[in-house]
PLY file of the C-alpha trace (Angstrom):
ply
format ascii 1.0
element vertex 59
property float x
property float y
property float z
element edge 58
property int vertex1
property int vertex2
end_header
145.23 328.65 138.98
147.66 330.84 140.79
151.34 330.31 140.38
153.23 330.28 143.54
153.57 327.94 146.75
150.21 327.26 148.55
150.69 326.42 152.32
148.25 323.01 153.52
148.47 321.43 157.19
149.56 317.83 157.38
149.46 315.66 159.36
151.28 312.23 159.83
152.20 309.44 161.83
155.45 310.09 163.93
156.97 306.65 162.54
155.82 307.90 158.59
157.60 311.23 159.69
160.96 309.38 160.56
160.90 307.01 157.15
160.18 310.24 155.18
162.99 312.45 157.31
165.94 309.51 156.82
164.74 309.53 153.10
165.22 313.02 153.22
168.66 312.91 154.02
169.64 310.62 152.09
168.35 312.47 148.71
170.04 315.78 150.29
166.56 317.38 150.59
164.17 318.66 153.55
161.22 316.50 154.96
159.23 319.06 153.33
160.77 318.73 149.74
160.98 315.26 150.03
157.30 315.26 150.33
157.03 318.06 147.50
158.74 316.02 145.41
157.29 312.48 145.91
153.85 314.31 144.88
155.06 315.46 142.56
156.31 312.52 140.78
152.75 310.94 141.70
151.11 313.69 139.94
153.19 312.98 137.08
152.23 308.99 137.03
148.96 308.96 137.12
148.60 311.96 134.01
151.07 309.72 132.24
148.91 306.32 132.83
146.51 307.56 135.04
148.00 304.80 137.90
149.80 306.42 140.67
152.30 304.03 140.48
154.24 301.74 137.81
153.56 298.36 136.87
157.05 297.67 137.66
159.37 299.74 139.63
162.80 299.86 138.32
165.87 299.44 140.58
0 1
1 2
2 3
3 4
4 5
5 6
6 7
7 8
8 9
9 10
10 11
11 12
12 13
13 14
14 15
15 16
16 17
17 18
18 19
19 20
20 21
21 22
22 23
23 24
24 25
25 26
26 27
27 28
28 29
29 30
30 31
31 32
32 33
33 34
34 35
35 36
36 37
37 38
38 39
39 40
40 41
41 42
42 43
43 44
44 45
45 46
46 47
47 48
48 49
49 50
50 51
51 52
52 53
53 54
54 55
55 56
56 57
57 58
């Protein structure tokens, strides 16, 4: 597979937009990284357990 950013349309709800945009801000990142980066970790999950989320989330 190529290395490099790969562009893909997106679409979502205006009130999924907002949630993700105050999130955002509050880790200092764009909407767009913010969304890079919660795939990321996703990604991550499910090759570690193959679940794309824990058992039990840690606070």
């Amino acid at each position: 597979m190529p290395k490099g950013k790969k562009q893909i349309p997106l679409r979502v709800s205006a009130e999924l937009y907002e949630e993700l945009m105050q999130w955002a801000e509050a880790d200092f990142r764009s909407v767009n990284g913010q969304i890079e980066y919660l795939l990321t970790e996703c990604v991550k999950q499910h090759k570690k357990n193959g679940k794309y989320i824990p058992d039990e989330i840690k606070k």
